[in-house]
ROLOKE-381996 format. One record per residue: x, y, z of N, C-alpha, C, CB in turn; residue in three letters. Coordinates in Angstrom, 3 decimals, always signed. Last residue first. Glycine has a CB too. Layout:
N
       n_c1       n_c2       n_c3      ca_c1      ca_c2      ca_c3       c_c1       c_c2       c_c3      cb_c1      cb_c2      cb_c3   resn
          X          Y          Z          X          Y          Z          X          Y          Z          X          Y          Z    ALA
...
***
This chain:
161
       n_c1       n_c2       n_c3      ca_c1      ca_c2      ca_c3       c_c1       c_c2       c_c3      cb_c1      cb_c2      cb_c3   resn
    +17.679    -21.131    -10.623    +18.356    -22.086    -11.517    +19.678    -22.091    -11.470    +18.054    -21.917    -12.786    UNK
    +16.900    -20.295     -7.639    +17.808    -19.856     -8.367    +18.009    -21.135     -9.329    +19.002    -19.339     -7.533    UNK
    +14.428    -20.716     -4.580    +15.865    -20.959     -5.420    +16.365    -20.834     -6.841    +16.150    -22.109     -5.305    UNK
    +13.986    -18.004     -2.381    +13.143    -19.303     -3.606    +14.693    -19.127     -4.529    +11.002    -18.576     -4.889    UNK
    +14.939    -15.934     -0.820    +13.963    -17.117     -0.521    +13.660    -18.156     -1.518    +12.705    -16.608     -0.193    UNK
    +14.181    -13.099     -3.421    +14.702    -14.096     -2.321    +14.119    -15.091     -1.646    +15.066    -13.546     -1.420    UNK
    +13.862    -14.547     -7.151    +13.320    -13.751     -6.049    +13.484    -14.600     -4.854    +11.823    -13.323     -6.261    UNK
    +16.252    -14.983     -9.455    +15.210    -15.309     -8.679    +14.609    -14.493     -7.227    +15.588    -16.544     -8.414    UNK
    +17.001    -12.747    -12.022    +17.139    -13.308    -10.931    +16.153    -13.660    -10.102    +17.798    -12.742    -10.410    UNK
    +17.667    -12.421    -15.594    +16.493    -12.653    -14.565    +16.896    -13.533    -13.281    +15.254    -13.428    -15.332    UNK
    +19.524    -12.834    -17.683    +19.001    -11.707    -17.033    +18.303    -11.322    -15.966    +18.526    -11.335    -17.580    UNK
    +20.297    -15.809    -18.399    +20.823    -14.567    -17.485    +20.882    -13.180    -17.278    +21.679    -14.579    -17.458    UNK
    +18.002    -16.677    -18.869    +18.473    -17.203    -17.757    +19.338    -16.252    -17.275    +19.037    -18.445    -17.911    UNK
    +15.286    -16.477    -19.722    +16.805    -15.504    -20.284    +17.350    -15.848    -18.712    +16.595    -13.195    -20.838    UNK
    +13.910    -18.486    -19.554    +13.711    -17.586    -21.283    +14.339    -16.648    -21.314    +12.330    -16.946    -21.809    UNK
    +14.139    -19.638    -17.150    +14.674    -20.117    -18.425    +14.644    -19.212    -19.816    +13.935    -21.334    -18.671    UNK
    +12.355    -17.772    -15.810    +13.378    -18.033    -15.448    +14.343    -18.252    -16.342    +13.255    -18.798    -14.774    UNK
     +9.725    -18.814    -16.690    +10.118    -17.329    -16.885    +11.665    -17.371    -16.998     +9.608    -16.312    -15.586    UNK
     +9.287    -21.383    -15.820     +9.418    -20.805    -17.497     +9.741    -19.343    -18.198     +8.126    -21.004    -18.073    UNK
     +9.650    -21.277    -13.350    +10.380    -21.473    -13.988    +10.412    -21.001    -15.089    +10.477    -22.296    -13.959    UNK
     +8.099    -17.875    -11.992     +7.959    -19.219    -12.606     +9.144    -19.703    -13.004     +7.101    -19.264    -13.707    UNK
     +9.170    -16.256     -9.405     +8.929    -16.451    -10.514     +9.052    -17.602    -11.160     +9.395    -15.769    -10.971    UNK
     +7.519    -16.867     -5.858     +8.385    -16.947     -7.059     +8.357    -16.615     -8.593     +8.589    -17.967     -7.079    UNK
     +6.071    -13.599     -4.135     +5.768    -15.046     -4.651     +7.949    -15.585     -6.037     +3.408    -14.676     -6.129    UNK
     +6.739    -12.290     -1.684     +6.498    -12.043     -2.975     +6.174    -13.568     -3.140     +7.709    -11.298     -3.880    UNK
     +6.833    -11.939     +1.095     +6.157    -10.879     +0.368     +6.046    -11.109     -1.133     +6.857     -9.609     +0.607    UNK
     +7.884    -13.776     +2.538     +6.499    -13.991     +2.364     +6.030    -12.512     +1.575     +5.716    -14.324     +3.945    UNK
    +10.545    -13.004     +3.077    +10.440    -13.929     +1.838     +8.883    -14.018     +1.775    +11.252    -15.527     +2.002    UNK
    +10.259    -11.877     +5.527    +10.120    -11.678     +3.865    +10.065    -11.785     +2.952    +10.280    -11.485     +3.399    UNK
     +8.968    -13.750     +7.840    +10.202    -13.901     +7.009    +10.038    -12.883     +5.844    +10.396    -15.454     +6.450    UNK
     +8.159    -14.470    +11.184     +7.741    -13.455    +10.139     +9.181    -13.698     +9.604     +7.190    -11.739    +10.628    UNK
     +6.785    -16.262    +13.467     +7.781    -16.252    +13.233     +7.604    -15.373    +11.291     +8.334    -17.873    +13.639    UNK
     +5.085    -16.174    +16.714     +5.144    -15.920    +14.805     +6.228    -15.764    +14.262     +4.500    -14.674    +14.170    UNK
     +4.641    -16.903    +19.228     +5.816    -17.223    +18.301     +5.688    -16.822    +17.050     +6.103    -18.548    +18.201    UNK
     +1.772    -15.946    +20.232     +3.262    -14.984    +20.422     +4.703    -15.452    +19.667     +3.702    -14.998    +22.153    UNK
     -0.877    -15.963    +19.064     +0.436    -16.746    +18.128     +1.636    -15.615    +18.434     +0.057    -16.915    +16.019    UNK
     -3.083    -14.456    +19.667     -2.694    -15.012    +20.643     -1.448    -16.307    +20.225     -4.017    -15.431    +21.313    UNK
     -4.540    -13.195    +18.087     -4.828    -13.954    +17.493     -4.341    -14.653    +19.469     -4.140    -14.171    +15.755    UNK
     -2.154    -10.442    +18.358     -3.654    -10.545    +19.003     -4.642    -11.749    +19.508     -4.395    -10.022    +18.103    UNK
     -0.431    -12.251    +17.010     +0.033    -11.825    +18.262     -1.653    -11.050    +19.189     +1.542    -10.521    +17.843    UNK
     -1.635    -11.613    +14.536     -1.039    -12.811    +14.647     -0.935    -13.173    +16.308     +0.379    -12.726    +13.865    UNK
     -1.400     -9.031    +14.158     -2.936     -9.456    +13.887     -2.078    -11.388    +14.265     -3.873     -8.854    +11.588    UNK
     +1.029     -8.551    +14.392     +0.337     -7.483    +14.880     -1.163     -8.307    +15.378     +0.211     -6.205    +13.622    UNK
     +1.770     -9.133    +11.549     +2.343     -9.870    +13.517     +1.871     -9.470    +14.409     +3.765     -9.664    +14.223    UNK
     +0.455     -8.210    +10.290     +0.362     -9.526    +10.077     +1.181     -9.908    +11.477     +0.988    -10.042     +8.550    UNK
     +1.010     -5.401    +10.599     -0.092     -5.764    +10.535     -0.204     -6.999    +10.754     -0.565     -5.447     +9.611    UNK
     +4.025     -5.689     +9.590     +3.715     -5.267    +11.010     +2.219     -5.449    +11.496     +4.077     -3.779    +11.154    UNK
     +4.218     -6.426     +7.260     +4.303     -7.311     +8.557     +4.411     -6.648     +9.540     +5.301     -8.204     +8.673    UNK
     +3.272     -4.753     +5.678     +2.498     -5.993     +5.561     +2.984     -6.612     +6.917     +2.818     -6.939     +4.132    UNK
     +3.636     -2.198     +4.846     +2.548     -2.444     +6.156     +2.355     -3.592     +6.659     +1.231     -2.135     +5.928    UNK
     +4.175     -1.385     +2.345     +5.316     -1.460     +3.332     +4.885     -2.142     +4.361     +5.849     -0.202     +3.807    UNK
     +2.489     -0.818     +0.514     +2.794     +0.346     +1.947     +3.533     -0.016     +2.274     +2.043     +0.644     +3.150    UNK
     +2.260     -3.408     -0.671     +2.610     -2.183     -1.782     +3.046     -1.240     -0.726     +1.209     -1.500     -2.866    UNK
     +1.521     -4.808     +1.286     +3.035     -5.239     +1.025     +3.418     -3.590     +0.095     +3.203     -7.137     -0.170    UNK
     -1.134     -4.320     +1.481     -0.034     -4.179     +2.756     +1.392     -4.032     +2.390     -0.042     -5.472     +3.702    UNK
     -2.276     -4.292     -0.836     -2.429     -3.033     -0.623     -1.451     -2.720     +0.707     -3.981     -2.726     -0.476    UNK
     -2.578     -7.265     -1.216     -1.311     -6.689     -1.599     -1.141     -4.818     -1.234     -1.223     -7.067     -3.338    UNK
     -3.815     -7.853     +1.165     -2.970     -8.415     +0.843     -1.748     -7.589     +0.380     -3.457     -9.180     +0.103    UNK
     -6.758     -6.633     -0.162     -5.731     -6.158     +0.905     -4.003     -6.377     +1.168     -6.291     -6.689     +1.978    UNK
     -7.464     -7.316     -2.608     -6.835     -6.508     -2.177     -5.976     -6.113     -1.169     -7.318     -6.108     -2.218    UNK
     -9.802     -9.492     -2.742     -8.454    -10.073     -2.900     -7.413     -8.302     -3.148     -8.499    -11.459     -4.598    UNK
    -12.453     -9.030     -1.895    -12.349     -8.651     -3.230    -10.809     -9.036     -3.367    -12.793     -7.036     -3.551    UNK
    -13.497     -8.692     +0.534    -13.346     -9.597     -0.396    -13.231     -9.878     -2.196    -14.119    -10.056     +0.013    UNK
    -13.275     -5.349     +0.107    -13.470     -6.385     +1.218    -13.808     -7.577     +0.459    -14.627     -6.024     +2.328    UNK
    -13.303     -2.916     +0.103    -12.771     -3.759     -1.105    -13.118     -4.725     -0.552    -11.329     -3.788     -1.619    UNK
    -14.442     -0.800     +1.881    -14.938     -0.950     +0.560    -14.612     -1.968     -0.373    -14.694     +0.037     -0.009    UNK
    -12.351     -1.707     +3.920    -14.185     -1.816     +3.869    -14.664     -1.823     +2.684    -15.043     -0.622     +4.503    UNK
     -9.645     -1.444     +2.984     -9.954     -2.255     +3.576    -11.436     -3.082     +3.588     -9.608     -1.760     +4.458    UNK
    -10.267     +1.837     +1.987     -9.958     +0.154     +1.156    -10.506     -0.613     +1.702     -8.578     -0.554     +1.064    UNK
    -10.485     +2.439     +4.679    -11.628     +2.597     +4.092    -11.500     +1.519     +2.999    -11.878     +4.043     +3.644    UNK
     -7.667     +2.468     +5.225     -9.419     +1.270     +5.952    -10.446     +1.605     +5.260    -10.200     +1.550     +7.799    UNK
     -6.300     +4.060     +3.672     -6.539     +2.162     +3.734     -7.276     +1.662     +4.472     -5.477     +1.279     +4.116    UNK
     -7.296     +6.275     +4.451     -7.560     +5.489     +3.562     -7.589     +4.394     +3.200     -7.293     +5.674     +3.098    UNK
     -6.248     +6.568     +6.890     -7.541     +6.327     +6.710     -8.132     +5.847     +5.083     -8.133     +7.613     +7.208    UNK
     -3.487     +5.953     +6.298     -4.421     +5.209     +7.479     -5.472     +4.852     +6.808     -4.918     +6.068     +8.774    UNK
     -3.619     +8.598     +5.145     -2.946     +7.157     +4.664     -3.758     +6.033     +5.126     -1.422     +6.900     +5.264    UNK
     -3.664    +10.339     +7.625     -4.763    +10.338     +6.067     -4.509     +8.734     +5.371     -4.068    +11.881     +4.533    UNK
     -1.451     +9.747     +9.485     -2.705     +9.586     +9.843     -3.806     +9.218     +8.350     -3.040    +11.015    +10.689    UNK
     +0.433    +10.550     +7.600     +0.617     +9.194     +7.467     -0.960     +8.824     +8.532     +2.444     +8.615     +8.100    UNK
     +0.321    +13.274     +7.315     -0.283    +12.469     +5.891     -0.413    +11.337     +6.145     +0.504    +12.426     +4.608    UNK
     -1.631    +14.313    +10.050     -0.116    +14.296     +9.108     -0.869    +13.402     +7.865     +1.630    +13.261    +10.041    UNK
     -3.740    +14.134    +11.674     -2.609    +14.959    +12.306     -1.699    +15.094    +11.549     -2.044    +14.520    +13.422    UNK
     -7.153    +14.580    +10.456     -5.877    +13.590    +10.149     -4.437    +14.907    +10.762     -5.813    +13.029     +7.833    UNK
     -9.301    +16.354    +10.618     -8.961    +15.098    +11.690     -7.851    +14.078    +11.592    -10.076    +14.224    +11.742    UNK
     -8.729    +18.533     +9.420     -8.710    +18.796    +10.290     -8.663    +17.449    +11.183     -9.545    +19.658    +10.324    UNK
    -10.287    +17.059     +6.727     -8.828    +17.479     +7.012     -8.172    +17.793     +8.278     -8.612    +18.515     +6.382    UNK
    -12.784    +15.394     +7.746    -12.391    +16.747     +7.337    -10.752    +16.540     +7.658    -13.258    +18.093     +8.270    UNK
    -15.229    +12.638     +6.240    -13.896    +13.077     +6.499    -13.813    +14.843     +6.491    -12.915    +12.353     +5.300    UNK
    -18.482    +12.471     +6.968    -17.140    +13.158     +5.819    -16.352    +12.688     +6.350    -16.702    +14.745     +5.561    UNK
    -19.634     +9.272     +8.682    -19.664    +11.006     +7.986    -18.490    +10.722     +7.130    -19.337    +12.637     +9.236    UNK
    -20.362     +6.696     +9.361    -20.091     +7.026     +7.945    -20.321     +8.362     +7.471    -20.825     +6.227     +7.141    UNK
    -21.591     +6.992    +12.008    -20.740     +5.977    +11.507    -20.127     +6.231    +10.253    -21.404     +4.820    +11.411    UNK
    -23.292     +8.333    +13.036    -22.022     +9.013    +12.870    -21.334     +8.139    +12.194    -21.320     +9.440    +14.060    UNK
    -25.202     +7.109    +14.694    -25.806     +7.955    +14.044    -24.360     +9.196    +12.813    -26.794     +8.745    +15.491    UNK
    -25.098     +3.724    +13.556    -25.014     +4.205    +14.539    -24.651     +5.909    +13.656    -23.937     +3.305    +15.593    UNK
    -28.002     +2.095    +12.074    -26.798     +2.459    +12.357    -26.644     +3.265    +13.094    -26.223     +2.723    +11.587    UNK
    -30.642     -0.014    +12.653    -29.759     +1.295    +12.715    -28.788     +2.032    +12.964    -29.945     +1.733    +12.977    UNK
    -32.181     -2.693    +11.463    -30.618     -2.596    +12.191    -30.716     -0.532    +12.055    -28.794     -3.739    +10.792    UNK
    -34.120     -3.303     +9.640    -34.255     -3.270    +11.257    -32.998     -2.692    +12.170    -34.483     -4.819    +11.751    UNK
    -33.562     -2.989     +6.846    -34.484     -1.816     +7.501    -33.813     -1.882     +9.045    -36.452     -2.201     +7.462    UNK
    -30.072     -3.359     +5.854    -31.200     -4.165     +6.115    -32.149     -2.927     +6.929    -30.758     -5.682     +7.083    UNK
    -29.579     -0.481     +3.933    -29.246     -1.761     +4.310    -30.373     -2.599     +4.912    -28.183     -1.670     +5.202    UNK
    -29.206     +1.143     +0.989    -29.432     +0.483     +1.458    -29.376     -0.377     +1.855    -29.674     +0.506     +1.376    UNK
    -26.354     +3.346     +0.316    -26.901     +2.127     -0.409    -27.693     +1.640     +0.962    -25.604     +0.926     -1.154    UNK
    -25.610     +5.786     +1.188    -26.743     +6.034     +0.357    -27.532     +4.597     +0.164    -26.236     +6.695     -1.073    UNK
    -23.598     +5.700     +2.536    -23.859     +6.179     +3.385    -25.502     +5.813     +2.610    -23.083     +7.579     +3.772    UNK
    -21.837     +4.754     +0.369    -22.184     +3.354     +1.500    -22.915     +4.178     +2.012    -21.026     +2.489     +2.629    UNK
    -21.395     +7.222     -0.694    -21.895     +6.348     -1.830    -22.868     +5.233     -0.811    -20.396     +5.514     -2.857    UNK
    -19.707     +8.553     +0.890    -21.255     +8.821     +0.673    -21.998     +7.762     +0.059    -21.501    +10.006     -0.190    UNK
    -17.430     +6.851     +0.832    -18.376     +7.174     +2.301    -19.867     +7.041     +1.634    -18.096     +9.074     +3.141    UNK
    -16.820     +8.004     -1.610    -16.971     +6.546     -1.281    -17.521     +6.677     +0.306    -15.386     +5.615     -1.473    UNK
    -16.388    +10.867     -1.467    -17.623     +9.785     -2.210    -17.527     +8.602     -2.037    -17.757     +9.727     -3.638    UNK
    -14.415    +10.646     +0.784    -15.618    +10.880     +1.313    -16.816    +10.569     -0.181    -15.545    +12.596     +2.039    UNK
    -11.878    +10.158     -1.059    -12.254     +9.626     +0.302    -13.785     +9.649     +0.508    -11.557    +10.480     +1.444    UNK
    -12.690    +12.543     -2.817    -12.731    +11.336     -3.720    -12.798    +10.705     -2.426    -11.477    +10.926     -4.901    UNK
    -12.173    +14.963     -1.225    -13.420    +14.605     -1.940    -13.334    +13.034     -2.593    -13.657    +15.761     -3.152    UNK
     -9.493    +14.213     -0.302    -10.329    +14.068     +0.773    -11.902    +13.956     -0.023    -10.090    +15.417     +1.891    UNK
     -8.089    +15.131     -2.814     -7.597    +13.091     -2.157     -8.694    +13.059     -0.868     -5.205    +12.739     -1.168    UNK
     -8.028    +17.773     -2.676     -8.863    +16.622     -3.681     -9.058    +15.543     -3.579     -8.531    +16.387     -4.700    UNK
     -7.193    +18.191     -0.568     -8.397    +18.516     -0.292     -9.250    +18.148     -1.541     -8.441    +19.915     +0.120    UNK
     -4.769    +17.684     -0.683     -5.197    +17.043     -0.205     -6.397    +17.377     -0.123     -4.669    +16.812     +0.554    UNK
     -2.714    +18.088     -3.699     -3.694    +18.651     -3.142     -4.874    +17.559     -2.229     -4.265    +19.423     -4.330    UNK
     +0.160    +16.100     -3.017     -0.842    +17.011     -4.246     -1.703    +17.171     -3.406     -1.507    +16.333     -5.761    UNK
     +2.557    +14.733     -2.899     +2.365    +15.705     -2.171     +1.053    +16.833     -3.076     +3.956    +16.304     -1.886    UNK
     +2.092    +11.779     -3.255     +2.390    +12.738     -4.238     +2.785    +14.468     -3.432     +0.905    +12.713     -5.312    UNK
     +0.812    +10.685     -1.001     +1.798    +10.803     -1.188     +2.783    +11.045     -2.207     +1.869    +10.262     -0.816    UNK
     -2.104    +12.307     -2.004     -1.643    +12.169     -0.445     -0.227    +12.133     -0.320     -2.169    +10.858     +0.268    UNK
     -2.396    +11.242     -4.025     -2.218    +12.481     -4.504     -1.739    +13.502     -2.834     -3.867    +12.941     -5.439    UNK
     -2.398     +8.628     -4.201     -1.407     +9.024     -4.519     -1.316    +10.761     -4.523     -1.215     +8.324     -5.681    UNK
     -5.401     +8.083     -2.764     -3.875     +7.991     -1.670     -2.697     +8.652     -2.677     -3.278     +5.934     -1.155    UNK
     -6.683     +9.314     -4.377     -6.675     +9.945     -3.299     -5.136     +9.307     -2.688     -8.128     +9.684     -2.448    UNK
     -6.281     +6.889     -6.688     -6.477     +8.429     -6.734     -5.914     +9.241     -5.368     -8.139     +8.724     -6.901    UNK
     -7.283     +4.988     -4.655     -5.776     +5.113     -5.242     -5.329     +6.443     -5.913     -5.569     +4.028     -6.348    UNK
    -10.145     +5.409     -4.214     -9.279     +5.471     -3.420     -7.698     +5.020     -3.585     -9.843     +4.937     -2.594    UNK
    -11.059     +5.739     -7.247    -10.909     +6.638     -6.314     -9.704     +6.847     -4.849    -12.130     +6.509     -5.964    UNK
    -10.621     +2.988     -8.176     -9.709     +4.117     -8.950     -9.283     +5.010     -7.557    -10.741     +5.207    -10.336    UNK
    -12.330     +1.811     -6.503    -10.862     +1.520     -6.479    -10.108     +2.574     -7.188    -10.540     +0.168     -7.113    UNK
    -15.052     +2.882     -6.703    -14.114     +2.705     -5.878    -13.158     +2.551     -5.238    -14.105     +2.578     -5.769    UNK
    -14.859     +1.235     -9.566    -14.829     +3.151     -9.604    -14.160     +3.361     -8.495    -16.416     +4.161     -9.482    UNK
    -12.934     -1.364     -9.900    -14.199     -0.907     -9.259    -13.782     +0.764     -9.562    -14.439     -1.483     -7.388    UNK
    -11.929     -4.152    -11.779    -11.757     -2.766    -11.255    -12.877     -2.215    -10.817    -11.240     -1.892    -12.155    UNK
    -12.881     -6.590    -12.124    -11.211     -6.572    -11.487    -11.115     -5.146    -11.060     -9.791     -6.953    -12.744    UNK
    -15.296     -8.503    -11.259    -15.131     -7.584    -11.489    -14.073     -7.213    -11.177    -15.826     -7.090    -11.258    UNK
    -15.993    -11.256    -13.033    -15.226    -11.123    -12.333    -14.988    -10.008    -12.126    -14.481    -11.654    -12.526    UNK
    -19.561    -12.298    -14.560    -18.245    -11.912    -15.418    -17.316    -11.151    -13.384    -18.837    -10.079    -17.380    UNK
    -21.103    -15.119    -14.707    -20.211    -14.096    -13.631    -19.249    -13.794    -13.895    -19.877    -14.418    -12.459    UNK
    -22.308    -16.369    -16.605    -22.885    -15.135    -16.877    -21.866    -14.732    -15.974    -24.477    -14.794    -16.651    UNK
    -21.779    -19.182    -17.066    -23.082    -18.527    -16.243    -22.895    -17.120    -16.217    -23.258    -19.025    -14.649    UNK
    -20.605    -21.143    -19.589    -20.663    -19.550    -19.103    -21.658    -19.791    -18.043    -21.211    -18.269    -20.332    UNK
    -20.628    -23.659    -19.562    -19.356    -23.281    -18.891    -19.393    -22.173    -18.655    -18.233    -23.476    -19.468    UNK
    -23.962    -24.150    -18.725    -22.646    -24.700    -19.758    -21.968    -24.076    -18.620    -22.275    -24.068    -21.656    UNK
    -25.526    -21.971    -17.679    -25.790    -22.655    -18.827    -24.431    -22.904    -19.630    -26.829    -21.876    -19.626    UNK
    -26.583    -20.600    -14.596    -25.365    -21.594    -15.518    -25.876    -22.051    -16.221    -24.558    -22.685    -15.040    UNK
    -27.085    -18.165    -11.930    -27.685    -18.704    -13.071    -26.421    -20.001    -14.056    -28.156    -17.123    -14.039    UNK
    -25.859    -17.355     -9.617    -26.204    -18.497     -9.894    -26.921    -18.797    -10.716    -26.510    -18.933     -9.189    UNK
    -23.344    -14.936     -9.448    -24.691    -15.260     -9.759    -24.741    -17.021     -9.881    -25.133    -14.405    -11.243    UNK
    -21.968    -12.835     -7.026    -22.059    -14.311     -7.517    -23.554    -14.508     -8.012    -21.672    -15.443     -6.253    UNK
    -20.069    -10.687     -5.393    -20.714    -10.520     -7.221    -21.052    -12.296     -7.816    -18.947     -9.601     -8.639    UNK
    -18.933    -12.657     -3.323    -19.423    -11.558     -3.332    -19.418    -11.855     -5.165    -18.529    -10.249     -2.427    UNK
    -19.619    -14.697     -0.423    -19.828    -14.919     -2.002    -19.937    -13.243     -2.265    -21.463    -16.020     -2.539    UNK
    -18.168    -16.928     +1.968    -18.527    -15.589     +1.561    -18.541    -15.522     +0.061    -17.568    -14.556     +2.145    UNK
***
């Protein structure tokens, strides 16, 4: 899967500058904090639904037709609580960011990560999964480690100078 890839190259530049932030992304972090901010949800639902609209606008292949509902509004009225709205926002992430190296951490930042990941493991048909927490973070470098040895503790699971 190739997403924002050009194939032009001359030398070491070819031109694919890496896109780290999307408008898309503001938006739907916008909306989720203002969800669990306790802020006005009927602003966190306009910023949800321009990203709808936006996919609802970009052209796709002619022959295929979507299905005639696939990408309405959102209304307030269809989320039962905040943690329903939440949801929906993170799938919409989910779609809109989509290879873009988000999700990942958009699980662990919710809290979401292993219940999704045993969840999606155990579908997979891997009834032994064996889930540790230690899979939520990564280590800190040594060289970090050493440049104040005793301020800085290692992260669990990974060993400790």
């Amino acid at each position: 899967m190739r997403k924002y890839y050009d194939v032009s190259t001359s030398g070491s530049d070819n031109g694919n500058n890496w896109i780290e932030l999307r408008l898309g992304d503001v938006y739907l972090l916008y909306a989720e904090a203002l969800v669990r901010g306790g802020g006005d949800k009927g602003i966190a639902l306009t910023y949800l639904n321009k990203i709808r609209e936006r996919a609802r606008k970009t052209p796709g292949d002619p022959n295929i037709q979507p299905a005639p509902n696939l990408l309405h509004d959102y209304q307030l009225s269809e989320f039962s609580g905040d943690q329903a709205f939440l949801l929906a926002i993170e799938n919409e992430r989910r779609v809109e960011l989509a290879f873009e190296n988000h999700r990942w951490f958009d699980l662990v930042r919710t809290g979401r990560a292993k219940d999704v990941m045993v969840a999606e493991q155990q579908f997979d048909g891997y009834n032994s999964f064996t889930w540790s927490d230690n899979a939520l973070t990564y280590p800190i470098p040594m060289t970090v480690m050493q440049s104040n040895p005793q301020k800085i503790i290692q992260n669990k699971g990974y060993t400790q100078m």
